[in-house]
C-alpha positions in Angstrom: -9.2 29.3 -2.5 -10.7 32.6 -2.2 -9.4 35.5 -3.8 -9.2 37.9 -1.6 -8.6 35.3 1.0 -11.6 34.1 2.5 -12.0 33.0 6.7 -8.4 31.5 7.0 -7.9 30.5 3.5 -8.1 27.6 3.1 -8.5 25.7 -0.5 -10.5 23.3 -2.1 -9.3 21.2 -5.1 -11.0 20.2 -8.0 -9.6 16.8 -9.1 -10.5 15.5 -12.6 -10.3 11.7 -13.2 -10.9 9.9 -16.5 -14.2 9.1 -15.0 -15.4 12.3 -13.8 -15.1 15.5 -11.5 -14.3 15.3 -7.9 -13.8 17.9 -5.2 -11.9 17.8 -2.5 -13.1 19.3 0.4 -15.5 22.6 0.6 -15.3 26.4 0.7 -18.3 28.5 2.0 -18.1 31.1 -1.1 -20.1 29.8 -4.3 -20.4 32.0 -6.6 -21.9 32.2 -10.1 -18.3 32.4 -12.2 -16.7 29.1 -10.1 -20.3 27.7 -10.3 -20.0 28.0 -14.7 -16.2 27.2 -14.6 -16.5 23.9 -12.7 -19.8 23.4 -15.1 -18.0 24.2 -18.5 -15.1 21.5 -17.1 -18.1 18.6 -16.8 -19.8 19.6 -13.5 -19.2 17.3 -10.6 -19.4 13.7 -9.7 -19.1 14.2 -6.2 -17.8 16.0 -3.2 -15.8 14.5 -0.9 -14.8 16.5 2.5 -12.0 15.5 4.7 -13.7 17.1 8.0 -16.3 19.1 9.8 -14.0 22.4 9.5 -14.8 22.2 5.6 -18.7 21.2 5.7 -19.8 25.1 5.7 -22.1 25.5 2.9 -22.1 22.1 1.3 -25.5 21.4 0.7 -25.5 24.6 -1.8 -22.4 22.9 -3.7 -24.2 19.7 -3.7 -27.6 20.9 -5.4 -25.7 23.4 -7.7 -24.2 20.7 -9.3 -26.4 17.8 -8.2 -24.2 15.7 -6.5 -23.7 13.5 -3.9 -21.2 14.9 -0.6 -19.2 12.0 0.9 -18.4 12.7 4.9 -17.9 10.4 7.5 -20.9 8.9 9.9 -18.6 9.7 12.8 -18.7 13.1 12.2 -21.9 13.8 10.6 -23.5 15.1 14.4 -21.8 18.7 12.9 -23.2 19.1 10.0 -26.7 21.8 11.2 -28.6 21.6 8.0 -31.6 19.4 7.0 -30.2 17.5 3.6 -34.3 16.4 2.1 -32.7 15.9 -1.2 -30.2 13.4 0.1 -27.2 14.9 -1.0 -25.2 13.3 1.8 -23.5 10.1 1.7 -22.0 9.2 5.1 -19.3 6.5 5.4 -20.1 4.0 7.8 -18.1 3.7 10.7 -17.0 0.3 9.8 -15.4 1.5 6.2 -12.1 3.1 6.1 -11.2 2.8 1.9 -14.3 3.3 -0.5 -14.6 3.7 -4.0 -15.5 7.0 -4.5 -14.9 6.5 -8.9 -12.8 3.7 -10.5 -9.6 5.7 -10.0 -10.8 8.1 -6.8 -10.7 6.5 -3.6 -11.6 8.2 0.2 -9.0 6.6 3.4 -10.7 7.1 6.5 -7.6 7.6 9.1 -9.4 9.2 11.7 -7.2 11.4 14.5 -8.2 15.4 13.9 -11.6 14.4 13.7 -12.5 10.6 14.4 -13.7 10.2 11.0 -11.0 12.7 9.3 -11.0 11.1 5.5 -8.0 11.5 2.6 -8.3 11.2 -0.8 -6.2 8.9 -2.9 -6.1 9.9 -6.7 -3.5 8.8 -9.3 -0.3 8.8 -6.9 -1.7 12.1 -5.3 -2.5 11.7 -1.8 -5.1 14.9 -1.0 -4.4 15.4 3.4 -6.3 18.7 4.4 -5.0 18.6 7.7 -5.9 14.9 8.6 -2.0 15.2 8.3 -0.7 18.7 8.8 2.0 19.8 6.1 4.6 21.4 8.7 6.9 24.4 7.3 10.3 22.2 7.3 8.4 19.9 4.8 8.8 22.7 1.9 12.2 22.9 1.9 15.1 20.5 1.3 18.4 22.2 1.3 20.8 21.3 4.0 18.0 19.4 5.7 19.5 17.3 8.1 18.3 13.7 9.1 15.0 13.3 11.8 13.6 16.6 10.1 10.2 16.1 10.5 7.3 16.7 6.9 4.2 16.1 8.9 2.4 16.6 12.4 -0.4 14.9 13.6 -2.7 17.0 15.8 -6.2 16.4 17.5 -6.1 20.4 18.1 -3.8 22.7 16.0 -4.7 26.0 17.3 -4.4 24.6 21.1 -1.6 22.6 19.8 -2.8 19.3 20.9 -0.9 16.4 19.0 -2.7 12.7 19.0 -1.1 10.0 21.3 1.2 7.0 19.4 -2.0 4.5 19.5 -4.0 7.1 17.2 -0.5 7.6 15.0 -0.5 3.5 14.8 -3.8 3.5 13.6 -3.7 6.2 11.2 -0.6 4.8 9.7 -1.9 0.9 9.3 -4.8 2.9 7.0 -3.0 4.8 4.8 0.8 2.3 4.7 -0.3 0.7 1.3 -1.1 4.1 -0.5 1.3 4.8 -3.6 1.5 8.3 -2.9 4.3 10.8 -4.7 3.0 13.4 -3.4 0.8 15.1 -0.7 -1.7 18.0 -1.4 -2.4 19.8 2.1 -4.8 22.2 3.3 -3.5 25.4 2.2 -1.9 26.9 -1.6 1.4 26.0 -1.6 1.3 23.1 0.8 2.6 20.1 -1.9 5.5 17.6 -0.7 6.7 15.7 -3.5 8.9 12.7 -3.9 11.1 14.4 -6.2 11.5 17.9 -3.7 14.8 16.4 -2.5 13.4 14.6 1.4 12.7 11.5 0.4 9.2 9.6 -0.6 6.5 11.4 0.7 5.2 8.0 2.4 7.8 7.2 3.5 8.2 10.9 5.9 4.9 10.4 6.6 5.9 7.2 8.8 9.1 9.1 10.1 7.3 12.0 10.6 4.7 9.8 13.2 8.0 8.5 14.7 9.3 11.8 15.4 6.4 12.7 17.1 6.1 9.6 19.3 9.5 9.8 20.1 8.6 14.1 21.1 5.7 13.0 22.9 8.2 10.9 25.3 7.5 7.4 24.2 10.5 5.2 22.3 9.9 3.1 19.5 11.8 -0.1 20.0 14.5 -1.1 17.5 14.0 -4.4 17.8 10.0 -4.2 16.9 10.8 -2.3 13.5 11.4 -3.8 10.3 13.3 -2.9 7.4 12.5 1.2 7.0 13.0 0.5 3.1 9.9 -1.6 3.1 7.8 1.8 4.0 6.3 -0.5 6.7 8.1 0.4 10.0 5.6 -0.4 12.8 4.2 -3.2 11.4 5.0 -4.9 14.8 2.1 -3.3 17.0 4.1 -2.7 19.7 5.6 0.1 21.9 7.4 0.0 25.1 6.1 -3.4 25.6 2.5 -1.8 25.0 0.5 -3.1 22.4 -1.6 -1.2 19.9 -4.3 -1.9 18.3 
C-alpha cells in the first residue's frame, strides 16, 4: 500500500516462495525505492492480478522487473495499453487452477468480475475482493452463530451481491483449497483459522449460505451433507433448481 494512502488504498502483496517472487495484484505508484526493495529481495517471477480494478499501471511493473502479468482472458477487453513486449499472459477461459510456480497457484472463481482470480500459496489463500472480507470477520468475541466472514458482490459500491448459481460456482472452484487463512484487499483484512470463528474455508461456505439464504432463497437440508466435510452444496441443487 501507499503511504500516504494512495486512490482508495488498496494493497498489493509481495509473496515469496522457495521458487521465486510473486505479486499479488497491482498498485499504480512505482517508484524507484519499491522498485530496488523488491530487486534487492530477487526481483519478480511474476505478477498475477485478481481483477481489472488492479490492472492500472501494470505494464510499467512488468518491464521494470521483466516479468510476465497473469490476468484472465475474460477480462482482458479493460486493460487500454498496447503490451509489444508480451508481458501479458491471459488465462484462457477454459482454465480455472494454473500453475503459476511449483508452490503458487491462480483459482479463477469468477463473480466480481467473470474472470476474478485468487491466489493459493502455502495455506494462504490471497482474495482481493473476488471474496470481500466483511468487518464482523475481524472480530471473534461473543460472535454468535450465522455471523457472516465474507460477502460476495458483483458491485460493492452499488451494493449489488451475485445470485446463489454464481455463489455455487465460485465455491465448487475454490472447496478443495487448504486455506488457514485469507489475505483480502485492504491492510489489516487477514481471517485466520486460529482468530477464534472457525476455519477460514469453512466461513467462506457459510458465509455463501448466509447470503443465499439473505438473498431470499433456502438451501435445502436435505441436499447438504455433512458441514464437517467443508463440502456443503456438493448436491447442486436449490429449491428444486439445479445449478450448474
Amino acid at each position: 500500500m501507499k503511504e500516504p494512502k494512495f486512490g482508495i488504498g488498496q494493497r498489493c502483496i509481495l509473496i515469496s516462495s522457495f521458487y521465486g517472487n510473486i505479486l499479488w495484484d497491482c498498485i499504480t505508484v512505482l517508484d524507484e525505492a519499491t522498485v530496488d526493495f523488491i530487486k534487492s529481495r530477487g526481483g519478480l517471477a511474476g505478477i498475477v492480478i485478481s481483477h481489472p480494478h488492479y490492472y492500472s499501471r501494470h505494464l510499467a511493473w512488468a518491464k521494470a522487473f521483466g516479468c510476465p502479468v497473469y490476468i484472465s482472458s475474460e477480462d482482458a477487453h479493460w486493460t487500454k495499453q498496447p503490451d509489444p513486449l508480451s508481458y501479458r499472459r491471459l488465462i484462457d477461459e477454459r482454465t480455472f487452477n494454473i500453475e503459476i510456480l511449483p508452490d503458487v497457484r491462480a483459482l479463477k472463481l469468477g463473480g466480481h468480475f467473470p474472470g476474478s482470480l485468487v491466489l493459493s500459496y502455502d495455506h494462504h489463500l490471497f482474495v482481493a475482493d473476488t471474496l470481500v472480507t466483511v468487518p464482523s470477520a475481524l472480530y471473534s468475541k461473543g460472535r454468535p452463530p450465522g455471523t457472516t466472514s465474507f460477502a460476495f458482490m458483483w458491485s460493492i459500491p452499488n451494493m449489488i451481491p451475485l445470485p446463489p448459481k454464481v455463489l455455487f460456482q465460485m465455491w465448487m472452484r475454490v472447496r478443495d483449497v487448504q486455506a488457514r487463512v485469507t489475505h483480502g484487499a485492504f491492510v489489516g483484512q487477514e481471517v485466520r483459522d486460529t482468530d477464534g470463528g472457525g476455519p477460514v474455508m469453512q466461513r467462506i461456505l457459510e458465509s455463501m449460505k448466509i447470503q443465499v439464504r439473505a438473498s431470499g432463497w433456502t438451501v435445502e437440508e436435505s441436499l447438504q451433507v455433512e458441514e464437517e466435510s467443508g463440502r456443503g452444496w456438493d448436491v447442486p441443487e436449490i429449491l428444486g433448481e439445479e445449478w450448474p
